[in-house]
N, C-alpha and C positions, 0 to 999 in steps of 0.2 A: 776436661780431659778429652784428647784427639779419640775417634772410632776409627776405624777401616773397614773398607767393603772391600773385596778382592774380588778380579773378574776374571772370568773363564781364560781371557789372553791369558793372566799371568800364568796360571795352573799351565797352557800349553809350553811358555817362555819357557818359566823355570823348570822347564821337563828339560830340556835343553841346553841347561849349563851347567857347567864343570861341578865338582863333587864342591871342590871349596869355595868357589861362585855362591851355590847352594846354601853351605852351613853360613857363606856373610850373611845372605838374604834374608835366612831366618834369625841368624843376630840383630840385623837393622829391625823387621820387624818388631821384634820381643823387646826390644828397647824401644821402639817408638809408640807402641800399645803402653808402655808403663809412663813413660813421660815424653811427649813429641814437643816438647820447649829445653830438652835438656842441652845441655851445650856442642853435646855431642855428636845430635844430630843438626844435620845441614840438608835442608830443601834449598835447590836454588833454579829459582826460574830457568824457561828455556827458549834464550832466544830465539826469534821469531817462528817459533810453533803457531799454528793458526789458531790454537785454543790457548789465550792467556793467562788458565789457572796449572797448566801442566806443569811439575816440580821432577826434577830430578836428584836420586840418592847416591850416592855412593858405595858400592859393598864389593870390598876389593879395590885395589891400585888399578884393574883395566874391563869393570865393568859396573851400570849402572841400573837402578829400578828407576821404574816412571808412575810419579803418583799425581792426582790431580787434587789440587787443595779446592777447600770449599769456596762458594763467594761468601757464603752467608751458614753458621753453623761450624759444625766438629768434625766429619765424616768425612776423611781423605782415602781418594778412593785408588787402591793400588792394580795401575795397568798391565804392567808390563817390566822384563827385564832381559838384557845381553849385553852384549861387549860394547864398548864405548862409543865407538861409532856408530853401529845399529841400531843402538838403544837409541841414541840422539834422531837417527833417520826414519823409524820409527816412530816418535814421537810427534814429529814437524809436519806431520797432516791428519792427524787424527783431529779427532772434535768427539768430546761428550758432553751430551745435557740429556736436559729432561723433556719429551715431547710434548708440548702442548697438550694433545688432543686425546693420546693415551696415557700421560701418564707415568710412562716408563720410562728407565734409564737405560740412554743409550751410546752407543760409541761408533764411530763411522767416520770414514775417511773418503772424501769429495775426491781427491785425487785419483786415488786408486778406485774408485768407483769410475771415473770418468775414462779412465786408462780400459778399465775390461770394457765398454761399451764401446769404444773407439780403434783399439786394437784388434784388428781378424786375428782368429784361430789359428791358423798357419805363421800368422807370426807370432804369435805366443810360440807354438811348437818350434819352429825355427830359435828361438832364441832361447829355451833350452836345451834345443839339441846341440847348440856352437859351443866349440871347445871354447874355455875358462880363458880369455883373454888376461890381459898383464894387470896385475894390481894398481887401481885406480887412487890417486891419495886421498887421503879424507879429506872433505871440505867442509866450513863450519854448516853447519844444518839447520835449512830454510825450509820452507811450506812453497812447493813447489804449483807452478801455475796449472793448473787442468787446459788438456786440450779442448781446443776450442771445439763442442757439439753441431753437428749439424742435424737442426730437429723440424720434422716434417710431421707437425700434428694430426695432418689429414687422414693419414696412413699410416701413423704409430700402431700401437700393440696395445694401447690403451686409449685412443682416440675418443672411446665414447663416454670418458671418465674425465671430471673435468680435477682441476688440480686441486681443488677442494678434496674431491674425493679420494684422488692421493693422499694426502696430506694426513685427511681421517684415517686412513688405512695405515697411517705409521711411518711413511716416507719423511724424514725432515726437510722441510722447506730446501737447504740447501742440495742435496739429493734430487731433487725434482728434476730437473734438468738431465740429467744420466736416464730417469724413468723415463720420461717424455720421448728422448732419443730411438726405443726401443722399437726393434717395425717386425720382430719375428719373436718365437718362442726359445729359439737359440739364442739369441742375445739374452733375453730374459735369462737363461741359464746360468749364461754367464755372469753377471749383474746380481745375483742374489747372493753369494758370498760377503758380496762387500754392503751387503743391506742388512738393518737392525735384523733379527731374526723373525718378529711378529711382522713387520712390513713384509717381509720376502713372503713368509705364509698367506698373507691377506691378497698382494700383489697374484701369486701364483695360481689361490682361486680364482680370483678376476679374468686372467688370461684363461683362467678353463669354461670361463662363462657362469661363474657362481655371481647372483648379486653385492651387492658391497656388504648392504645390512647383515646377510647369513653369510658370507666368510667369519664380521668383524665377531657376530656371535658365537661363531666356529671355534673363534682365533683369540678373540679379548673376550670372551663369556658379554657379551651387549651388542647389540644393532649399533648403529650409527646415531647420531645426534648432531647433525649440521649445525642447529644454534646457535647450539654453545658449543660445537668445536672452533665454530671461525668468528665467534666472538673474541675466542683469543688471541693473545698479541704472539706477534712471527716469534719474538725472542720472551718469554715466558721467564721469571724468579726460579729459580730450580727449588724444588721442594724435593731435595735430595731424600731425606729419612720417610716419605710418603710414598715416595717412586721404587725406595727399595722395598717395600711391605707389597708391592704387587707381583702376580705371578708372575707376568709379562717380565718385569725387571731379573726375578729369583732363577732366571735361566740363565741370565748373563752376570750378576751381581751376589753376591752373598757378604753380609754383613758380618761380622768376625765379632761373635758375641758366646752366650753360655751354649747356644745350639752349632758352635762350629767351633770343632778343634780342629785350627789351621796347620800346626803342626804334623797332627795325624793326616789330615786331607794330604798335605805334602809329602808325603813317604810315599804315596802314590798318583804322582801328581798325573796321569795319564788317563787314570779310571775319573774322571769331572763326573760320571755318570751318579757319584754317590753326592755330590755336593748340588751340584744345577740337574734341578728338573723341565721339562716343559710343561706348562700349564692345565695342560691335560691331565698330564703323569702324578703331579701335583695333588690337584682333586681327588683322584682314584685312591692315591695311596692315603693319603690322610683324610677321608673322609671317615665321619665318626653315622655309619648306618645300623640298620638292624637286620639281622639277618645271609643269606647268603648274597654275593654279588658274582656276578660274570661281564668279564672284563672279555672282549671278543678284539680279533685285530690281525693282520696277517704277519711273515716276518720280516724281523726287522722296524717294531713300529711299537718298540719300549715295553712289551709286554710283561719282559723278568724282571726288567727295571723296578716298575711300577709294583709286580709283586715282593722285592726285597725290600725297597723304603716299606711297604705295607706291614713285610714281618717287621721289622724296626719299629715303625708304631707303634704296634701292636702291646709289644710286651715292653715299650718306654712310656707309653701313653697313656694305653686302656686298661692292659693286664699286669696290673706292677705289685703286685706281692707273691713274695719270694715261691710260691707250688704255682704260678698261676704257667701256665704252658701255652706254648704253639707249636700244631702239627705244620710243617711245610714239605708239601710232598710234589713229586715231578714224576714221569711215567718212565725216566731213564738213569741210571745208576749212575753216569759221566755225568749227567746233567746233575744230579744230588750233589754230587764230590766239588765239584763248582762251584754249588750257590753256596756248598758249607765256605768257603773261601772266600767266596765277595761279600757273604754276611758278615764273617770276621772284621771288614773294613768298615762295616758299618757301625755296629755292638761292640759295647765295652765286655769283657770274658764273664760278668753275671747276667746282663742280661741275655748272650750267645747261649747261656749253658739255659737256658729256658726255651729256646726255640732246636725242635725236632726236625731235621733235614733229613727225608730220607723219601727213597724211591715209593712208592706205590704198593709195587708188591712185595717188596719185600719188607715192608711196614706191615701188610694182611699175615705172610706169614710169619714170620714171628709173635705177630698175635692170638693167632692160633696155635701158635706152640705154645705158649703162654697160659694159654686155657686147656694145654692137654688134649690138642687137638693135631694129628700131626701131618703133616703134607710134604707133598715134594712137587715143583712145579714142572709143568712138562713145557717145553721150549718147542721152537720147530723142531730142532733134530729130534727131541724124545716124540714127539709125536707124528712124525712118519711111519715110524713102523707099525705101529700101532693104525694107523688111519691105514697100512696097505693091506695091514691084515685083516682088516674087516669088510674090505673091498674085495677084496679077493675070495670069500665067502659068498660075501651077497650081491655084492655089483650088481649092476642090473645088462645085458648087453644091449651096445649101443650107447650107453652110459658113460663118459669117459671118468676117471678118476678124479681130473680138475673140477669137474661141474660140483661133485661127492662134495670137494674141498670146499668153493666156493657159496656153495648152498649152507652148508656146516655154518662158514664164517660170518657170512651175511646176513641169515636168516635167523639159522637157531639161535649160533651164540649170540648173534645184534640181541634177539629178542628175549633171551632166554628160557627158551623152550626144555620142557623135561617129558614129553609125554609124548607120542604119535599123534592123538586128539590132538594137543598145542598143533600141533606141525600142521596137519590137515584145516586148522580153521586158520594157521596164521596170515598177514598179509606180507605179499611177496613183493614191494615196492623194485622198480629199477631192474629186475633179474634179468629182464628181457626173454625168455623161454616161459611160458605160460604153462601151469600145472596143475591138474583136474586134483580130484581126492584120491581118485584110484593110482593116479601117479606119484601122489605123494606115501601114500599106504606102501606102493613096492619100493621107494628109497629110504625108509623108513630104516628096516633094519641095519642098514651101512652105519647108519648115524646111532643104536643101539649096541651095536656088539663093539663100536670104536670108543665108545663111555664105558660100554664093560670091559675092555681091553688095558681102558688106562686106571679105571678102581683096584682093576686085580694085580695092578702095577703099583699099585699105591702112589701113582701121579694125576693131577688136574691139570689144566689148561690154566694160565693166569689168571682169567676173566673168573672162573670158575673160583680160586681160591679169595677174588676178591668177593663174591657173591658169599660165600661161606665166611667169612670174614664178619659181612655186613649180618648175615643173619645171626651170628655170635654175640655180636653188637646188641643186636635187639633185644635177645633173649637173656643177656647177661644186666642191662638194666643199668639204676643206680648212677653215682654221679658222673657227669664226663671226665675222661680225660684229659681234654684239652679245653682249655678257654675259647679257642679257635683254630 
């Protein structure tokens, strides 16, 4: 019985076509996952595509999917899909296998690789910006010749790398020649779209001056291994069903089995975030540790990602009977409303209804109203007037009201200070205005009558109701509420 692997292209294609393009698609599929020898289906080679296992489907009278049959094995791997024409021109320069050296399944186009390294910047832009010349007719669809490279080793961008160490790095043999070409950081730019995705990463260390070994460790979790990478043969057996069980591959490939309902993936074919992860992303979320983890990273660099497959784990993996819970909490209310919504894409509605998405504070309060404790939080507006009226008693002159503010934010509540003693021994990292004891003694009171201002308000500071929260926590004992 045929498997399928589906690759991140198709998820972009089939964002892309018509409603009833669509439902063939996922006809042809569900029919070729139940029986891919039935009469119904027709694979038919694609003449002179430069990759001789690429097949084409038919779904609809005027558009087609592109699958590649195996040489050896069941796993037909489904590329891509558009209209008859594109689909065909799309197809006629691609090439997937399996790399040598890493391992991974890849897909890459020598043409259009060759094309961004050779074409200037300006003419890309020029020739999107020219009006839509007259409809060209279709022609049958060949693998078209790469321009010819003009490569100056001496002075490349990778010079001091010999093509071995490309090679290691994930470039496929056929590719080499576009790398080589390279003589600045801007070509590099360019050029990395049309590279496997771990080559582009490993490549882009290089040019920042990382060595090979700690990129490829960075990037494939191993150092290098020259041995036995260039012990192997240029064109390598594809060990298809090996190549997809690596991280390297599960970024671009996913195997359509009991962990992938392709169907549901497809209703949102735009979000791949929930199906391909990066290697990294990977680890972090499905790691099975003990204890707390901190995940550090700036934006933009998969952070929610990695924590939404994590709640997914969580309560599919670890915590799977039916009271076991997960707290998932964020520091903004837009932000909660969100993750409840991408989580949905992820969890089926028993496992969703086990995990708790909810902001920060307003998870503390509510827990404390819960215990008969009751609060109202004070926001910036609620705690202006309250911080002017306390100034305006004690101020000190000379003093401006920002410093009051400032010192408030930084100091006490960073630290948590409740007492004048706190304040007077604490450490004042960063302030920049240096502060004896006697100095901190007379701004003391600002910072006491603005706490007594907001009790007799019956409001705290957020910070505040999360510390009162935690101490409730303590004192209340007994089992957790949450698995995690």
């Amino acid at each position: 019985m045929a498997e399928t692997a589906v690759a991140v292209s198709y998820f972009e294609a089939y964002a892309r076509l018509p409603r009833k393009a669509q439902r063939k698609a996922d006809e042809f599929l569900r029919k070729f996952e139940q029986d891919s020898t039935a009469t119904a289906i027709h694979l038919e080679p694609i003449k002179r595509a430069v990759d001789r296992q690429l097949r084409s489907a038919r779904i609809g009278d005027d558009y087609r999917m592109i699958l590649r049959a195996p040489e050896e094995g069941d796993i037909f791997l489904v590329l891509w899909a558009d209209h008859h024409d594109e689909a065909y021109r799309w197809a006629a320069t691609k090439q997937t296998a399996v790399h040598p050296a890493t391992g991974s399944l890849q897909i890459f186009d020598v043409t259009e690789a060759t094309e961004a390294v050779t074409t200037a910047p300006e003419e890309v832009a020029a020739a999107w910006a020219a009006p839509a010349s007259e409809p060209v007719p279709a022609q049958e669809p060949s693998a078209a010749t790469p321009a010819t490279l003009a490569i100056d080793e001496s002075d490349g961008l990778f010079s001091a790398h010999s093509d071995d160490d490309i090679f290691i790095a994930g470039v496929p043999r056929a590719l080499l020649p576009s790398v080589r070409a390279l003589a600045s950081d801007a070509e590099l730019d360019r050029l990395l779209p049309y590279l496997p995705p771990e080559a582009a990463e490993v490549l882009t260390a290089l040019a920042a001056g990382i060595g090979l070994d700690e990129a490829l460790e960075e990037v494939l979790g191993r150092p290098a291994q020259p041995a036995v990478a260039l012990a192997l043969p240029a064109i390598d057996i594809p060990d298809v069903p090996a190549a997809l069980e690596r991280e390297t591959t599960q970024r671009q490939f996913k195997l359509v089995d009991e962990g992938l309902d392709l169907d549901a993936a497809l209703r949102h074919p735009l979000d791949v975030w929930r199906v391909f992860l990066h290697p990294r992303q990977r680890r972090l979320a499905y790691a099975r540790t003990k204890g707390p983890t901190r995940v550090l990273g700036g934006a933009g660099t998969g952070k929610t990602v990695v924590a939404l497959h994590r709640a997914a784990f969580l309560v599919r993996e670890v915590f799977t009977k039916p009271d076991d819970k997960v707290l998932f909490t964020t520091f903004t209310v837009n932000l909660a409303q969100d993750l409840r919504t991408q989580l949905a894409k992820l969890l089926e509605p028993d496992a969703l209804a086990r995990v708790e998405v909810v902001n920060i504070d307003a998870w503390a309060s509510t827990y404390l109203r819960q215990r008969g404790v009751a609060v109202r939080p004070a926001f910036e507006k609620e705690q202006k007037p309250h911080f002017d009226a306390a100034y305006e008693v004690y101020g000190q002159d000379g003093v401006p009201a920002d410093f009051y503010r400032a010192e408030w934010r930084d100091v006490i509540q960073e630290q948590g200070l409740h007492t004048e003693d706190e304040y007077v021994g604490a450490v004042r990292k960063s302030r920049g205005v240096p502060l004896g004891r006697a100095d901190r003694r007379r701004l003391w009171p600002v910072f006491a009558a603005y706490r007594d201002n907001l009790e007799h308000a019956g409001l705290l500071e957020p910070l505040d109701i999360l510390r009162k929260a935690r101490a409730e926590l303590e004192v209340a004992g007994g089992e957790p509420r949450y698995r995690s």
